[in-house]
N, C-alpha and C positions, 0 to 999 in steps of 0.2 A: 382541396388537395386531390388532385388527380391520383389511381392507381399505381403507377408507376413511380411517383413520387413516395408514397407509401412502402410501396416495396422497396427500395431503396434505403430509404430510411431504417426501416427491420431489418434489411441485410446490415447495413451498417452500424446495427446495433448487437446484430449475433456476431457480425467478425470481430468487433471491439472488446464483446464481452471472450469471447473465444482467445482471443490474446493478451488478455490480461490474466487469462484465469491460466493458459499455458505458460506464460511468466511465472506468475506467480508459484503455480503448482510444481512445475519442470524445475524450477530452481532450485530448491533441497532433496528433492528424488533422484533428478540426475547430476547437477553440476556440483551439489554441494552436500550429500549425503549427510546426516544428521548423524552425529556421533552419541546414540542415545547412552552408552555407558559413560562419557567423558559427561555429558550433559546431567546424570543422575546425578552422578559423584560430584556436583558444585553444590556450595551451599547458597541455597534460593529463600528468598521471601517466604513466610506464610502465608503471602498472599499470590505466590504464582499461581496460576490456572495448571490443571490437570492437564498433561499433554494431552486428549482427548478433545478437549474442549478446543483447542487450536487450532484442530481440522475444519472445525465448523464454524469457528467466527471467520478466518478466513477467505472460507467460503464466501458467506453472508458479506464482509469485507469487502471482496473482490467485484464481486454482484453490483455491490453499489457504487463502487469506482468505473465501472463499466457504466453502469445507466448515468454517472455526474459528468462524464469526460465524455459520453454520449450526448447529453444534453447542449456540451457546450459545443463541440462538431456540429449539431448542426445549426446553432446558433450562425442568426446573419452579422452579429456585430465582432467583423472580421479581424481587425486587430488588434480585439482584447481577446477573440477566440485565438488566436495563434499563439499569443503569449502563455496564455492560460494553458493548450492544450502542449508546449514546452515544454512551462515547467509541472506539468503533469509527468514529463515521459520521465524527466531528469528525477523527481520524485520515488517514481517506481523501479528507476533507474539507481537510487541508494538502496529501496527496500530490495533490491536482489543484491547488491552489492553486501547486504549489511548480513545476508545469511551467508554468505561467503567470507566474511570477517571473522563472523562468532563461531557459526561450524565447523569452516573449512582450517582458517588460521587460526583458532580457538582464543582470536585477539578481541578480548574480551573491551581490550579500553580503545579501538579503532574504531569496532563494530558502535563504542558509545557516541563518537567522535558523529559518524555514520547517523544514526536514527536522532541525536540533536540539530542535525543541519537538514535531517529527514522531517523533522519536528517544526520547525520552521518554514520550510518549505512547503509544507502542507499547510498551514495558516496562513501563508501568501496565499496560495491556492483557493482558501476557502473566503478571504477577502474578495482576491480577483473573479473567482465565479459570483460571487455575490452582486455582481455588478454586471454579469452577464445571463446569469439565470440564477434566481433564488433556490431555487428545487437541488441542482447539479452544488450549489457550494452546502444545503443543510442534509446534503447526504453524505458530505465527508466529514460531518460533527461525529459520528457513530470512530470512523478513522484515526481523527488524530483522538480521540478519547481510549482506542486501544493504544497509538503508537507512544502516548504519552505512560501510560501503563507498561508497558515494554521497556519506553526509557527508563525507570524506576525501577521495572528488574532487571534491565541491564547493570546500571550504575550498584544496584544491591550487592549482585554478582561479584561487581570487578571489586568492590571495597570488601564483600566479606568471603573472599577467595584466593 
Protein backbone atom coordinates (compact mmCIF):
# COMPACT_ATOMS: atom_id res chain seq x y z
CA UNK A 1 0.00 0.00 0.00
CA UNK A 2 1.45 3.00 -1.29
CA UNK A 3 1.50 6.48 0.99
CA UNK A 4 -1.10 8.02 -0.66
CA UNK A 5 -3.19 5.33 -0.58
CA UNK A 6 -2.81 5.39 3.19
CA UNK A 7 -3.54 8.86 3.52
CA UNK A 8 -6.63 8.67 1.86
CA UNK A 9 -7.87 5.96 3.61
CA UNK A 10 -7.24 8.07 7.34
CA UNK A 11 -8.77 11.01 5.60
CA UNK A 12 -11.70 9.00 4.86
CA UNK A 13 -11.85 7.72 8.11
CA UNK A 14 -11.65 11.29 10.02
CA UNK A 15 -14.30 12.76 7.60
CA UNK A 16 -16.61 9.54 8.25
CA UNK A 17 -16.04 9.62 11.79
CA UNK A 18 -16.46 13.58 11.69
CA UNK A 19 -19.93 13.19 10.42
CA UNK A 20 -21.35 10.86 12.15
CA UNK A 21 -20.41 12.24 15.30
CA UNK A 22 -21.78 15.76 13.89
CA UNK A 23 -25.11 13.81 13.20
CA UNK A 24 -25.17 12.46 15.86
CA UNK A 25 -24.25 15.03 18.37
CA UNK A 26 -25.80 18.34 16.32
CA UNK A 27 -29.14 16.59 16.52
CA UNK A 28 -30.46 17.14 20.17
CA UNK A 29 -28.18 20.36 20.82
CA UNK A 30 -29.50 22.05 17.81
CA UNK A 31 -32.53 20.50 15.94
CA UNK A 32 -34.03 18.91 18.58
CA UNK A 33 -33.24 20.39 22.19
CA UNK A 34 -33.91 17.90 24.97
CA UNK A 35 -36.75 18.87 26.99
CA UNK A 36 -34.92 17.66 30.25
CA UNK A 37 -38.05 18.76 32.69
CA UNK A 38 -40.71 16.92 30.37
CA UNK A 39 -38.18 14.03 30.22
CA UNK A 40 -37.61 13.93 34.38
CA UNK A 41 -41.35 14.08 34.81
CA UNK A 42 -42.02 10.63 32.85
CA UNK A 43 -42.16 7.61 34.69
CA UNK A 44 -38.85 5.45 33.53
CA UNK A 45 -37.66 1.94 34.18
CA UNK A 46 -35.30 1.29 37.20
CA UNK A 47 -33.23 0.25 34.87
CA UNK A 48 -32.73 3.68 32.73
CA UNK A 49 -29.14 4.86 32.65
CA UNK A 50 -28.26 8.08 34.37
CA UNK A 51 -28.43 10.84 31.79
CA UNK A 52 -24.82 11.20 32.27
CA UNK A 53 -23.83 8.05 31.13
CA UNK A 54 -25.63 8.76 27.53
CA UNK A 55 -23.05 11.20 26.64
CA UNK A 56 -20.56 8.72 26.79
CA UNK A 57 -21.94 5.46 25.31
CA UNK A 58 -22.79 7.57 22.62
CA UNK A 59 -19.79 8.72 22.05
CA UNK A 60 -18.01 5.24 22.24
CA UNK A 61 -21.35 4.31 19.96
CA UNK A 62 -20.61 6.66 17.47
CA UNK A 63 -16.72 5.76 17.28
CA UNK A 64 -17.54 2.48 16.22
CA UNK A 65 -20.26 3.12 13.63
CA UNK A 66 -17.56 5.37 12.10
CA UNK A 67 -14.63 2.69 12.14
CA UNK A 68 -17.86 -0.28 10.85
CA UNK A 69 -19.17 1.88 7.94
CA UNK A 70 -15.48 2.79 7.44
CA UNK A 71 -14.58 -0.72 7.11
CA UNK A 72 -17.11 -1.32 4.60
CA UNK A 73 -16.17 1.92 2.35
CA UNK A 74 -13.36 0.89 1.68
CA UNK A 75 -14.17 -2.57 1.11
CA UNK A 76 -13.63 -3.84 -2.75
CA UNK A 77 -16.81 -5.87 -2.77
CA UNK A 78 -18.79 -3.20 -4.43
CA UNK A 79 -22.31 -4.21 -4.43
CA UNK A 80 -22.79 -5.47 -1.21
CA UNK A 81 -20.65 -2.23 0.02
CA UNK A 82 -23.29 0.05 -1.49
CA UNK A 83 -26.08 -1.64 -0.16
CA UNK A 84 -24.66 -1.99 3.22
CA UNK A 85 -23.23 1.54 3.21
CA UNK A 86 -27.39 2.64 2.30
CA UNK A 87 -28.81 1.04 4.57
CA UNK A 88 -26.40 2.33 7.07
CA UNK A 89 -27.31 6.06 6.08
CA UNK A 90 -31.14 5.29 6.30
CA UNK A 91 -30.39 3.66 9.85
CA UNK A 92 -28.83 6.78 11.17
CA UNK A 93 -31.22 8.35 9.18
CA UNK A 94 -34.16 7.01 11.90
CA UNK A 95 -31.67 7.37 14.83
CA UNK A 96 -31.83 11.37 14.24
CA UNK A 97 -35.41 11.12 13.24
CA UNK A 98 -36.30 9.09 16.45
CA UNK A 99 -34.75 12.17 18.89
CA UNK A 100 -37.04 14.44 17.00
CA UNK A 101 -40.03 12.21 17.66
CA UNK A 102 -39.34 11.72 21.47
CA UNK A 103 -38.09 15.17 22.23
CA UNK A 104 -39.17 17.40 19.79
CA UNK A 105 -42.98 15.81 19.47
CA UNK A 106 -42.85 14.17 22.77
CA UNK A 107 -44.49 11.29 20.49
CA UNK A 108 -43.58 8.74 22.67
CA UNK A 109 -45.27 5.83 20.55
CA UNK A 110 -43.78 7.22 16.92
CA UNK A 111 -40.39 7.56 18.26
CA UNK A 112 -41.27 3.48 19.25
CA UNK A 113 -42.66 2.92 15.90
CA UNK A 114 -39.01 4.62 14.81
CA UNK A 115 -36.22 2.65 16.90
CA UNK A 116 -38.21 -0.93 16.17
CA UNK A 117 -37.81 -0.59 12.34
CA UNK A 118 -34.32 1.25 13.64
CA UNK A 119 -33.89 -2.24 15.45
CA UNK A 120 -34.26 -4.17 12.45
CA UNK A 121 -32.53 -2.34 10.37
CA UNK A 122 -29.42 -2.59 12.18
CA UNK A 123 -29.56 -6.50 12.25
CA UNK A 124 -29.75 -6.31 8.48
CA UNK A 125 -26.76 -4.24 8.76
CA UNK A 126 -24.84 -6.40 11.03
CA UNK A 127 -25.93 -9.68 8.79
CA UNK A 128 -24.97 -7.70 5.60
CA UNK A 129 -21.47 -6.55 6.90
CA UNK A 130 -20.81 -9.77 8.09
CA UNK A 131 -20.45 -10.89 4.60
CA UNK A 132 -18.40 -8.05 3.83
CA UNK A 133 -16.19 -7.61 6.67
CA UNK A 134 -16.31 -9.43 10.09
CA UNK A 135 -14.72 -6.54 12.18
CA UNK A 136 -17.20 -3.56 10.49
CA UNK A 137 -20.51 -5.92 11.30
CA UNK A 138 -19.13 -7.21 15.36
CA UNK A 139 -18.70 -3.60 16.04
CA UNK A 140 -22.42 -2.94 15.72
CA UNK A 141 -23.17 -5.85 18.35
CA UNK A 142 -22.16 -3.20 21.13
CA UNK A 143 -25.11 -0.88 18.92
CA UNK A 144 -27.92 -2.65 18.51
CA UNK A 145 -27.39 -4.13 22.33
CA UNK A 146 -27.91 -0.36 23.32
CA UNK A 147 -30.68 0.28 20.75
CA UNK A 148 -32.42 -2.65 21.87
CA UNK A 149 -32.18 -1.30 25.46
CA UNK A 150 -33.63 2.05 24.49
CA UNK A 151 -36.42 0.15 22.79
CA UNK A 152 -37.39 -1.21 26.14
CA UNK A 153 -37.32 2.15 27.58
CA UNK A 154 -39.05 3.61 25.13
CA UNK A 155 -41.94 1.05 25.13
CA UNK A 156 -41.57 1.31 29.34
CA UNK A 157 -42.28 4.94 28.78
CA UNK A 158 -45.26 4.94 26.40
CA UNK A 159 -47.06 2.09 28.64
CA UNK A 160 -46.24 3.57 32.05
CA UNK A 161 -47.06 7.28 31.02
Amino acid sequence: MNLMSVFKKTLSLVIITAIILLLGFANPLIFTPINMEWYNSLNKSVITPSSSLFLYVWLFLYIIQAISIWLIYISEKVELRTKGINLFIVQMGLNIIWSYLFFGMKNIGYALIDILIMDILVVICIVLFYKINKIASILLVPYIGWLLLATYLNFYILINN
